[in-house]
C-alpha positions as CSV (number, residue, x, y, z in Angstrom):
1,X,-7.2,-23.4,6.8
2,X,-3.7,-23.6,8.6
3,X,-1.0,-21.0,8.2
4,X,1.9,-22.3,7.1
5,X,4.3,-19.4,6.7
6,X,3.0,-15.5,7.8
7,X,3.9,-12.8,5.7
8,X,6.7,-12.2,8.4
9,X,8.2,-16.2,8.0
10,X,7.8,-15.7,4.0
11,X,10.0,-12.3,4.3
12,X,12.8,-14.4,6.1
13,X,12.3,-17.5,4.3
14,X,12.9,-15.8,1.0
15,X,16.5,-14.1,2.5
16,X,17.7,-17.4,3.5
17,X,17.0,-19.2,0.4
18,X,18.9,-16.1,-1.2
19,X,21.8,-16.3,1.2
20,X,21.9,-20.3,0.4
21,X,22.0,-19.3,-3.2
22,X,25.1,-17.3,-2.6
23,X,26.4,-19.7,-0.4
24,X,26.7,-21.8,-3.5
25,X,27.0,-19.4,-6.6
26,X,29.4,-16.4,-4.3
27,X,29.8,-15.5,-8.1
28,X,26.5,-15.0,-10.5
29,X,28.4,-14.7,-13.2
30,X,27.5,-18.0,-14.5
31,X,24.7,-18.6,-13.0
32,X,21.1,-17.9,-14.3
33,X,17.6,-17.8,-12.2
34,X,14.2,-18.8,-13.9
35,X,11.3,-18.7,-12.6
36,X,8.4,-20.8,-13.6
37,X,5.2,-19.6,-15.2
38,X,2.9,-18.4,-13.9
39,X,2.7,-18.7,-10.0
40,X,6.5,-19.3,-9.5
41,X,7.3,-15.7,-10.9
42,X,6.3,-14.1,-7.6
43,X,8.7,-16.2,-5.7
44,X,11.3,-15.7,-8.0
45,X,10.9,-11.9,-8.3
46,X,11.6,-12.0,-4.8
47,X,15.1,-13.8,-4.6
48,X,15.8,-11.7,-7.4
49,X,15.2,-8.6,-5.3
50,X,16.8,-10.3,-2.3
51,X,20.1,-11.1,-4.2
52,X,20.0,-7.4,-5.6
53,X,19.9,-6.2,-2.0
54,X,23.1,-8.1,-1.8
55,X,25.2,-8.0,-4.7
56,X,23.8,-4.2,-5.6
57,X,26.8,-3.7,-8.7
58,X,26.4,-7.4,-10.0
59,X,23.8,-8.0,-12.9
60,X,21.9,-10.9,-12.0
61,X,20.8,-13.3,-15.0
62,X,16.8,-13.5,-14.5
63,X,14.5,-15.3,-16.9
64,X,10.9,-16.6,-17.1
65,X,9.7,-19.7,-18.4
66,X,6.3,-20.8,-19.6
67,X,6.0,-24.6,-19.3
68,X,2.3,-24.8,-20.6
69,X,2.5,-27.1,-23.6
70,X,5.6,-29.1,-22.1
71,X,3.1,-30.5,-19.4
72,X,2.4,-34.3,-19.5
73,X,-0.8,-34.0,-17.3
74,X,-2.8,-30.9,-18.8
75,X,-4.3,-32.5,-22.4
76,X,-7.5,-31.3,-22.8
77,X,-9.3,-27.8,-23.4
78,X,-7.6,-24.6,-24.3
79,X,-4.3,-23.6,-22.2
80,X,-3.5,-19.9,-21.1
81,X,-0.2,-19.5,-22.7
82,X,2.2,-17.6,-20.5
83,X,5.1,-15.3,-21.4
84,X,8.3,-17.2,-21.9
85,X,11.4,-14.2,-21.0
86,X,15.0,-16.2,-21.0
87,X,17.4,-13.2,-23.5
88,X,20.6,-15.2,-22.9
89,X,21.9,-18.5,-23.5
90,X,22.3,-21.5,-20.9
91,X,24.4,-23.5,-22.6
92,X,27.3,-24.9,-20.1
93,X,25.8,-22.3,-17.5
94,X,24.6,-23.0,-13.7
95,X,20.7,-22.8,-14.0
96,X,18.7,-22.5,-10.8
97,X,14.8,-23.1,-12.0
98,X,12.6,-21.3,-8.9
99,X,8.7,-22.1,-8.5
100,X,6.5,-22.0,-5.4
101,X,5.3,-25.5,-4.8
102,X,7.3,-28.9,-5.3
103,X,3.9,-30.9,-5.5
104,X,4.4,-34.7,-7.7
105,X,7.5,-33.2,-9.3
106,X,5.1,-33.0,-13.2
107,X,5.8,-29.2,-13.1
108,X,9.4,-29.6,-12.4
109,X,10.0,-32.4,-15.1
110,X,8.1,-29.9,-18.1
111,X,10.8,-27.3,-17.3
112,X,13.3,-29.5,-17.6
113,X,12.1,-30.7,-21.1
114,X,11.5,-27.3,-22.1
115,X,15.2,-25.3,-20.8
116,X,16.6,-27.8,-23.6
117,X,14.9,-25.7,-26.4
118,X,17.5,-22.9,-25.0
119,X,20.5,-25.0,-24.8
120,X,22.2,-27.2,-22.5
121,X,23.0,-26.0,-19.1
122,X,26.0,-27.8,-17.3
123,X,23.9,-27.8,-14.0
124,X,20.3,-26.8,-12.6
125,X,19.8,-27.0,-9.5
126,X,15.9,-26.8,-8.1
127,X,14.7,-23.5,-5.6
128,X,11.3,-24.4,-3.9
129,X,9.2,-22.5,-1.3
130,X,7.0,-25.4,-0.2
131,X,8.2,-28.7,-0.9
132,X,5.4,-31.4,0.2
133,X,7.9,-34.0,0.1
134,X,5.2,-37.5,0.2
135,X,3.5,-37.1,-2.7
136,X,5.9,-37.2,-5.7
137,X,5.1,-39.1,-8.7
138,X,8.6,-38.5,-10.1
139,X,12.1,-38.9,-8.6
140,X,12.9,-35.2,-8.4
141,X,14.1,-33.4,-5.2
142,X,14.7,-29.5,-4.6
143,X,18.2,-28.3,-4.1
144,X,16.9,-25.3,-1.8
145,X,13.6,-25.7,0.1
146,X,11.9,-23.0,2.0
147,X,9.5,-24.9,4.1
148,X,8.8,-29.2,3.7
149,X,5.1,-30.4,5.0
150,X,3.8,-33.6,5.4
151,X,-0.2,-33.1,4.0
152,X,-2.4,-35.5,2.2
153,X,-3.9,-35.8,-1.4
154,X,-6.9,-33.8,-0.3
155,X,-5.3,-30.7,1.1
156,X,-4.0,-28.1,-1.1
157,X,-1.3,-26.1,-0.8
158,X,-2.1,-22.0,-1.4
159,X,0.5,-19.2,-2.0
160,X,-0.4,-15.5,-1.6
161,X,1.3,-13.0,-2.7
162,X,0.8,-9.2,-2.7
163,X,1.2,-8.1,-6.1
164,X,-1.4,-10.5,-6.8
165,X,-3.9,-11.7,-3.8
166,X,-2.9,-8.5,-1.9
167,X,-1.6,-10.6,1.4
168,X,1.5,-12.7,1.7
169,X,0.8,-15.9,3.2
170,X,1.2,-19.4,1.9
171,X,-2.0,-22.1,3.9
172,X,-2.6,-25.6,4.1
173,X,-6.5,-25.8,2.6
């Protein structure tokens, strides 16, 4: 097991991603964050929090997306549904989707698919903690990336966080 980001690194990862975000989107306005189901919340919760720290009067637009029975590669058994949250529309709005790892790029493409059953955005742009850029099986590339790693098939790629594994930390297994 290799540390890849301590919960120190994570901490300051997650303000710059937040400060890139602003860099881009100075006004939120028309801009809306989701956050993937189910591991990609935690990250997300946490820009949220970040850009709250920032923009403390502006209401930020915050949504949650379950991507379960969008997925091309999960067929067989009984899926874990989780709750989908997104109370405004996207249509002709800046999306930013946010999960934790950009693995083959399957996850990213079900989201995709499935933000179309709330309308159609005029941009989304991709917000990734871990991007492990050589193994994509689709041609899809993150617009903000916390931390890029070379690793290999075998190795796995683990994200703690607090509110759920009670450490923050992400590891190379």
């Amino acid at each position: 097991m290799k540390t890849i980001l301590s919960e120190k690194q994570l901490a300051f990862t997650i303000r710059r991603l937040s400060n890139q975000l602003l860099e881009n989107h100075v006004d939120l306005e028309y801009t809306y964050l989701i956050g993937i189901q189910p591991r990609g919340i935690y990250f997300s919760d946490r820009i949220v929090e970040e850009l709250k720290k920032q923009l403390p009067v502006q209401k930020i637009g915050y949504g949650k997306l379950d991507i379960t029975f969008y997925r091309d590669d999960v067929r067989q058994g009984l899926h874990t549904m989780n709750q989908t949250d997104i109370p405004f529309s996207i249509e002709n709005k800046n999306v930013v989707l946010i999960d934790d790892v950009l693995y083959t790029g399957r996850t990213i493409r079900a989201a995709l698919d499935a933000l179309l059953d709330f309308g159609r955005p005029a941009k989304v742009e991709l917000c990734i903690l871990v991007d492990r850029k050589f193994s994509r099986q689709l041609p899809i590339q993150a617009d903000y990336v916390g931390k890029s790693i070379d690793s290999i098939v075998s190795q796995k790629v683990k994200v703690f966080w607090k509110e759920k594994d009670g450490q923050d930390e992400v590891v190379l297994l």
